[in-house]
C-alpha positions in Angstrom: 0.0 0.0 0.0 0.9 3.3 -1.1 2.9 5.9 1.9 0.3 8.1 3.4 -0.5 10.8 5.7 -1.6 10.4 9.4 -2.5 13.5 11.8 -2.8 13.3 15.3 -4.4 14.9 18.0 -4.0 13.6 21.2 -6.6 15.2 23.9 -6.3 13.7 27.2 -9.4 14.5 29.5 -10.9 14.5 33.2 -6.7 14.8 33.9 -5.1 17.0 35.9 -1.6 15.2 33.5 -2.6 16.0 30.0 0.8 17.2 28.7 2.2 13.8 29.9 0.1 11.9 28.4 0.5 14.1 24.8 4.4 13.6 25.5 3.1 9.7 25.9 1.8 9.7 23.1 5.0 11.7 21.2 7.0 9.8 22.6 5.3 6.0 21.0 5.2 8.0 17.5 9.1 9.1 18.1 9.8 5.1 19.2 8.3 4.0 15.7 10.8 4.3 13.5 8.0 6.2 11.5 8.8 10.0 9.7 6.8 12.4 11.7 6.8 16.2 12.3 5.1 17.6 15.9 3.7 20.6 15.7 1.6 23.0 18.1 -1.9 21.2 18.1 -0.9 17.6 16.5 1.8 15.2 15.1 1.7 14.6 11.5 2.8 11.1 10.5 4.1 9.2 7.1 3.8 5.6 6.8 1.9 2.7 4.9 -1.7 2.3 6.1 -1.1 -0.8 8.5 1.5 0.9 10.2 -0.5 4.3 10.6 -3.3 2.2 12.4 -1.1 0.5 14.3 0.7 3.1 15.5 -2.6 4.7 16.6 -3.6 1.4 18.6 0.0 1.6 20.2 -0.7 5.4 20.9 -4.2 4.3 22.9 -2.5 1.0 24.5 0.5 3.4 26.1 -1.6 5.9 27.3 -4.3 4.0 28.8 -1.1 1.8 30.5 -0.1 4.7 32.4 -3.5 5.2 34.1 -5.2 7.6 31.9 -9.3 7.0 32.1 -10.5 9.4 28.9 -8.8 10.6 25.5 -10.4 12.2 22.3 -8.0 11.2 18.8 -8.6 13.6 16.1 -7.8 11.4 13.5 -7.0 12.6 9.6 -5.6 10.6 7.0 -4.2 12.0 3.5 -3.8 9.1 0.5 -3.8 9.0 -3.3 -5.1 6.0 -4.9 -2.0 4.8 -6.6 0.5 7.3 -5.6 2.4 8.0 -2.1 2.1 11.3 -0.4 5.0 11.8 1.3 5.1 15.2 4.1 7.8 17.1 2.4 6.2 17.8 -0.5 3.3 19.7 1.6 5.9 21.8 3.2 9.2 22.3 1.5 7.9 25.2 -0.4 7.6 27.1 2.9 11.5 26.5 4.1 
């Protein structure tokens, strides 16, 4: 399957430890061996589709691990039917 596109939001609720659970969550998407870039309100991701849905299952398994009741994932995917889309080509016009 073709490299997409994965963007991340991770909202911890009802804890008075959200950043550590968001630096959790960076931290599983840093351990992935997966390109990503972090940015203010989520982590954009580049992968195949399996591994983008894994990753987000690994996301969820690690933070629930360390005791967190409630999270909200805003979850959007970018793909092209027979062609990768690869992060760098949305932003190296801007650098």
């Amino acid at each position: 399957m073709n490299i997409q596109n994965l963007s991340i939001q991770v909202i911890p609720i009802n804890t008075e430890k959200a950043y550590y659970f968001i630096d959790k969550a960076i931290e599983v998407i840093k351990n992935s061996g997966l390109t990503y870039n972090v940015t203010p309100f989520s982590t954009v991701v580049e992968g195949n589709f399996k591994a983008l849905q894994n990753l987000i299952e690994n996301i969820q398994t690690a933070i629930f691990t360390e005791d967190l009741e409630e999270v909200i994932l805003n979850i959007q995917f970018h793909a092209k039917k027979n062609k990768d889309v690869f992060l760098i080509e949305k932003t190296d016009k801007f650098s």
